[in-house]
C-alpha positions as CSV (number, residue, x, y, z in Angstrom):
1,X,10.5,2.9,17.8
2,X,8.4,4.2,20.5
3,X,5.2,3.4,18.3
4,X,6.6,-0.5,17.6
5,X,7.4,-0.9,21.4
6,X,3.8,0.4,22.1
7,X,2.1,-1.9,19.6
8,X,4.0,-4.6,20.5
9,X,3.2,-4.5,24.2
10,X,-0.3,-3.9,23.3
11,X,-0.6,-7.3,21.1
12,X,1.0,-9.5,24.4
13,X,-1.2,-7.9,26.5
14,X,-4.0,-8.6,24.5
15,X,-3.0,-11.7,23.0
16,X,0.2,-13.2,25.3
17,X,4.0,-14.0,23.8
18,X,3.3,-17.1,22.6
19,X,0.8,-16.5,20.1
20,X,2.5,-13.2,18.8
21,X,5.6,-15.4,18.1
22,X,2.9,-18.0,16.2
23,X,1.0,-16.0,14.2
24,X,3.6,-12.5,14.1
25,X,3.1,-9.4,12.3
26,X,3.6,-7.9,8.8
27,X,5.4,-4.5,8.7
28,X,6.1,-2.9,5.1
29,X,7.0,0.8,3.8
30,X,6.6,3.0,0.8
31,X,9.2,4.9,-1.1
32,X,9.5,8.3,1.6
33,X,12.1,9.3,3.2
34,X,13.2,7.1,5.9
35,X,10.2,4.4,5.6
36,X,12.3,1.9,5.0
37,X,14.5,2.6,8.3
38,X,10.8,2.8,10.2
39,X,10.2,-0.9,9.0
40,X,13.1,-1.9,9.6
41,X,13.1,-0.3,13.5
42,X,9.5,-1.4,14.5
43,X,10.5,-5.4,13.0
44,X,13.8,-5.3,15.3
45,X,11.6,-4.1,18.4
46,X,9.0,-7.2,17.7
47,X,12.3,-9.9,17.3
48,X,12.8,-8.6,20.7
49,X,9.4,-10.6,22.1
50,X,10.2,-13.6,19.9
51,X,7.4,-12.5,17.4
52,X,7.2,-14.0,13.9
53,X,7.8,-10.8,11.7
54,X,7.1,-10.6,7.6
55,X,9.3,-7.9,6.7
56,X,8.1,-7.2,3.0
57,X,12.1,-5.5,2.3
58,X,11.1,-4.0,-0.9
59,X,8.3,-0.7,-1.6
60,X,4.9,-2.4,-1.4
61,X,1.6,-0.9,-2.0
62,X,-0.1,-0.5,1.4
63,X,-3.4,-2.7,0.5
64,X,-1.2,-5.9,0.4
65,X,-0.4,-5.5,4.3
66,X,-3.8,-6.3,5.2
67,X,-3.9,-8.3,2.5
68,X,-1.0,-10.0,4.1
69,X,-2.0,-10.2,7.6
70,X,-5.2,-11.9,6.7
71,X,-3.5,-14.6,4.5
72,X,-0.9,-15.5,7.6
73,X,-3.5,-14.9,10.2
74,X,-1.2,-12.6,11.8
75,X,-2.2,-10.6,14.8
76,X,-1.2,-7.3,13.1
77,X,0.4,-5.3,11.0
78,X,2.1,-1.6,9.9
79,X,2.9,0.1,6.6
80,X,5.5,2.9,7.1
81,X,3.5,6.0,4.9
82,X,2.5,9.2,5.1
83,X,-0.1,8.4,2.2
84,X,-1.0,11.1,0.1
85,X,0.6,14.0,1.8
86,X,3.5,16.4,1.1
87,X,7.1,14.9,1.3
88,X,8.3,16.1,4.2
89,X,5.3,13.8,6.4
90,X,5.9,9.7,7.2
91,X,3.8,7.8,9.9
92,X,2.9,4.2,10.6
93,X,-0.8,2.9,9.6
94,X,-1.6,-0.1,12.1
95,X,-3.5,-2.6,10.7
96,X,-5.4,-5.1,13.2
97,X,-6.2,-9.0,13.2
98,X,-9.0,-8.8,10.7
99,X,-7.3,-6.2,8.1
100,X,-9.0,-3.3,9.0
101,X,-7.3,0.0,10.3
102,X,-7.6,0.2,14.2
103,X,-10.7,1.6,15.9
104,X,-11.7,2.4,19.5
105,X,-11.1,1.1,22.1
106,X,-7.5,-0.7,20.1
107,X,-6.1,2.7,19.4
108,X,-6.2,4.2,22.6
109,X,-4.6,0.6,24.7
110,X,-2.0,1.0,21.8
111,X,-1.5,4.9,23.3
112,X,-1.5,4.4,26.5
113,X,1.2,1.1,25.8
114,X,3.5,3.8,24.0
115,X,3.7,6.2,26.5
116,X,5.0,3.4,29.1
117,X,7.5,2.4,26.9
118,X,9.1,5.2,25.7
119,X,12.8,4.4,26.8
120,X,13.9,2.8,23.4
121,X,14.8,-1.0,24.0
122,X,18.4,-1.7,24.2
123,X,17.7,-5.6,22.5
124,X,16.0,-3.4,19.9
125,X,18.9,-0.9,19.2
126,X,21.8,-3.7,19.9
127,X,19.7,-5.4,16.4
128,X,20.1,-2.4,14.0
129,X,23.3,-1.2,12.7
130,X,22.4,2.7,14.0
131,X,24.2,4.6,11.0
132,X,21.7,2.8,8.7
133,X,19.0,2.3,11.2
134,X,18.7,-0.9,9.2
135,X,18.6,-4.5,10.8
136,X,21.9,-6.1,10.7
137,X,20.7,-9.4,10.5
138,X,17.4,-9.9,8.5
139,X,17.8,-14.2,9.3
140,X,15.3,-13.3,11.7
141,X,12.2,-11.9,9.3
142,X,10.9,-13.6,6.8
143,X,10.3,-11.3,3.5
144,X,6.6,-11.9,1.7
145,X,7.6,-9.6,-1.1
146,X,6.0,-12.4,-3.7
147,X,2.8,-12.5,-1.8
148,X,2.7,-9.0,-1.2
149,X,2.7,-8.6,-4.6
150,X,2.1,-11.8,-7.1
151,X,0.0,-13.6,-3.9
152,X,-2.4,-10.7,-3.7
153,X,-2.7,-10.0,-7.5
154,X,-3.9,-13.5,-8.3
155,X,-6.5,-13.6,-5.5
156,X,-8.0,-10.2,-7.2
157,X,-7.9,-11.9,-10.6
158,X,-9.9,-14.5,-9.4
159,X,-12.5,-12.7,-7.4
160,X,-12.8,-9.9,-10.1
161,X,-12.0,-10.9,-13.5
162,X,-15.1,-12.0,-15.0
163,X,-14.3,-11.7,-18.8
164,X,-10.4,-11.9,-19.4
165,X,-11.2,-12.7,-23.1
166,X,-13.2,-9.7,-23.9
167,X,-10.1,-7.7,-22.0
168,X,-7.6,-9.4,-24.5
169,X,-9.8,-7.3,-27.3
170,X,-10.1,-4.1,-25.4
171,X,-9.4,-1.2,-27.8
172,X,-9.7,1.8,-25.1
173,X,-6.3,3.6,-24.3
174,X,-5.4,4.1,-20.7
175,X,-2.9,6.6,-18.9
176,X,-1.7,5.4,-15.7
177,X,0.4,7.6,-13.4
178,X,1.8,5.7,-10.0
179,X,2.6,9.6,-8.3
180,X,6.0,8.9,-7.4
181,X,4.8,6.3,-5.6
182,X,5.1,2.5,-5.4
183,X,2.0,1.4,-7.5
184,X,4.0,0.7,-10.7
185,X,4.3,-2.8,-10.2
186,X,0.9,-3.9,-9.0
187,X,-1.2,-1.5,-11.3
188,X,0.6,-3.2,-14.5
189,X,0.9,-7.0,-12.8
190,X,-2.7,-6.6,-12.8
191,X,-3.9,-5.4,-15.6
192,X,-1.7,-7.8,-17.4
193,X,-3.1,-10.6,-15.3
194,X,-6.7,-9.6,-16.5
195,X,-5.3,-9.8,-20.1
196,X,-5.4,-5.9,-20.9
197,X,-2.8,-5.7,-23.9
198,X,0.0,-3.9,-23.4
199,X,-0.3,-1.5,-25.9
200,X,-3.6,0.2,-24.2
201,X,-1.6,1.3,-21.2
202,X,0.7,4.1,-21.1
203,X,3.1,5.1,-18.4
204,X,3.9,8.5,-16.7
205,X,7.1,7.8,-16.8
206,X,8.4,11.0,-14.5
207,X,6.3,10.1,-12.0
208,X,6.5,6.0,-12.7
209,X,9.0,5.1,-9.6
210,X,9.0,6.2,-6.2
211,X,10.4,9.4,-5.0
212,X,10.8,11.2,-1.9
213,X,10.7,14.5,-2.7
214,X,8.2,14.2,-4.7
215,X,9.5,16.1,-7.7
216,X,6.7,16.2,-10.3
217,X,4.0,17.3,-7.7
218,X,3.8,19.5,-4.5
219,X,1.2,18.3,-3.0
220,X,0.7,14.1,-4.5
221,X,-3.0,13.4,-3.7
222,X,-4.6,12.7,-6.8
223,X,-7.8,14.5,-5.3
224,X,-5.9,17.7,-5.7
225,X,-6.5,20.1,-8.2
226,X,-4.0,20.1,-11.3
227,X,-2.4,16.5,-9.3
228,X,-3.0,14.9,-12.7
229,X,-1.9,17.8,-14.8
230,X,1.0,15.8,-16.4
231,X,-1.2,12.8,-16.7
232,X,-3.9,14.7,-18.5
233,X,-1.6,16.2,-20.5
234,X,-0.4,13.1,-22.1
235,X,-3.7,11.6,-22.4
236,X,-3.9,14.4,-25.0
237,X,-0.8,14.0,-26.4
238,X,-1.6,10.3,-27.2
239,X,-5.4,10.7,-27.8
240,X,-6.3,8.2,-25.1
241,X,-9.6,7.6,-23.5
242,X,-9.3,7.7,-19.7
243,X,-6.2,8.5,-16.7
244,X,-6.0,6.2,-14.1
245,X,-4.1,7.0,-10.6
246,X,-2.7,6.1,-7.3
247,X,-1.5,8.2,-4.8
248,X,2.1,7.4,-3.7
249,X,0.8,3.9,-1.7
250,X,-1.5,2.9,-4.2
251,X,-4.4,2.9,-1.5
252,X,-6.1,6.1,-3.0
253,X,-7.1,5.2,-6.9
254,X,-9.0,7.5,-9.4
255,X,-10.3,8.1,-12.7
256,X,-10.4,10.9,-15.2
257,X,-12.6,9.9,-18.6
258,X,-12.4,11.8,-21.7
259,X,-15.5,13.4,-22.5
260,X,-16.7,14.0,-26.3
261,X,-16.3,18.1,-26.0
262,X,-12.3,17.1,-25.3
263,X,-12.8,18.0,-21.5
264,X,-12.2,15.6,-18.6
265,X,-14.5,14.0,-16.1
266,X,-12.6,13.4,-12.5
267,X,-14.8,10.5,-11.1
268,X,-15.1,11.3,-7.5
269,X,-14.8,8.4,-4.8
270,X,-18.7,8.5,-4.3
271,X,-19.3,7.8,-8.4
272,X,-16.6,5.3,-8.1
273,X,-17.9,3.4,-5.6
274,X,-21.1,3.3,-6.8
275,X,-19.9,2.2,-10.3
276,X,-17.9,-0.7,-8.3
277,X,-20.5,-1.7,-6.4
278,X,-23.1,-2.2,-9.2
279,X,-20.8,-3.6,-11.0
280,X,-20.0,-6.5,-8.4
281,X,-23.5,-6.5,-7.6
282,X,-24.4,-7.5,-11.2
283,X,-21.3,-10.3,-11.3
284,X,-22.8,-11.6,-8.1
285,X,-26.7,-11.7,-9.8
286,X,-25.4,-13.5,-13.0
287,X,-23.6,-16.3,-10.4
């Protein structure tokens, strides 16, 4: 609450009432412990000032908040998430006007707004039923759920599927784990959207759904050593070529590729990126 009441202050300061209630903010959570509840606290602190507040009410993927606040032109926004580390973490990433994660001088004003506000608002408590911690009324937020999700897939379909007919014929086999996180639904939207048939992706299915205590892994950063164990393992199991993964808010992604002495290849972010980026550089030449 404390971190709501000092982001919201910053945003009227910066920005003034009336805007904040025009263009709002976008708040969504993952599947931890209590992110929900965090969501749910930081959108009854914003009703307070009259802001406009997209409430995404169901586990979201953390890309699709900016996503979000650039498609509403909102003046913010903040996924509930402790990302990629151990279960007993949460936090709040704040995401500015343009999408990107706040930077100097923003994050400091934000500080500096939290520690004069850190007498909860009674408007704010008098909103949430407090054995919940959940809003009593949700009349008041608007839920993007099916832009956070179907929106967002579609604009990645048409900015990055070049050749959805040679996709239809792929015959590569693909393991994707979501750990425990929420990236189940957008990882298979989208590579049904690009026309991947179903049969070349397989699921992890103990780590497919979110869980908070992260059951299947100690410590769920796919960056880890022995992270995608279980994932590796049935790659094996079903002879397939390459393991794809997200950490538990699907803004982490990696790759593991088969190689033809039966070990595995963990791309790192740096090969990635570079494999991306001549790859969109290469779409962009042939336009």
């Amino acid at each position: 609450m404390q971190a709501a009441q000092g982001l919201c202050m910053q945003l009227i300061e910066r920005f003034g009432e009336d805007v904040l209630s025009q263009r709002g903010v976008v708040f969504g959570y993952d599947g931890r412990h209590n992110s929900r509840q965090f969501a749910h606290v930081a959108s009854a602190v914003f009703i307070t000032k009259g802001a406009k507040v997209y409430l995404i009410d169901k586990t979201s993927v953390t890309p699709s908040n900016p996503f979000l606040i650039v498609h509403f032109h909102a003046l913010a926004g903040g996924q509930m998430t402790a990302s990629h580390n151990p279960k007993q973490y949460n936090g709040f990433k704040v995401y500015g006007d343009n999408g990107a994660q706040i930077i100097p001088p923003v994050d400091a004003e934000i500080e500096a707004k939290i520690a004069e506000n850190l007498v909860p608002w009674k408007d704010a408590l008098e909103l949430l039923d407090l054995d919940t911690c959940l809003l009593k009324d949700k009349s008041k937020t608007i839920d993007p759920y099916n832009d956070a999700l179907y929106t967002y897939i579609d604009q990645m379909y048409h900015e990055l599927c070049r050749f959805p007919d040679l996709n239809k014929d792929c015959n590569l086999q693909f393991v994707y784990t979501a750990m425990q996180g929420v990236g189940l639904p957008f990882a298979t939207g989208l590579m049904d959207k690009f026309g991947f048939p179903k049969k070349c992706v397989s699921i992890v299915e103990a780590q497919a759904h979110p869980d908070p205590e992260f059951s299947t892994v100690a410590f769920p950063n796919p960056e880890e050593k022995g992270a995608l164990d279980m994932s590796k393992q049935q790659a094996i199991d079903e002879d397939a070529d390459y393991v794809l993964a997200n950490d538990p808010d699907a803004d982490r992604f990696t790759s593991c590729e088969k190689q033809k002495d039966g070990s595995w290849h963990q791309f790192t972010g740096d090969e990635l990126g570079t494999v991306f980026g001549d790859w969109q550089l290469l779409m962009a030449h042939r336009r």
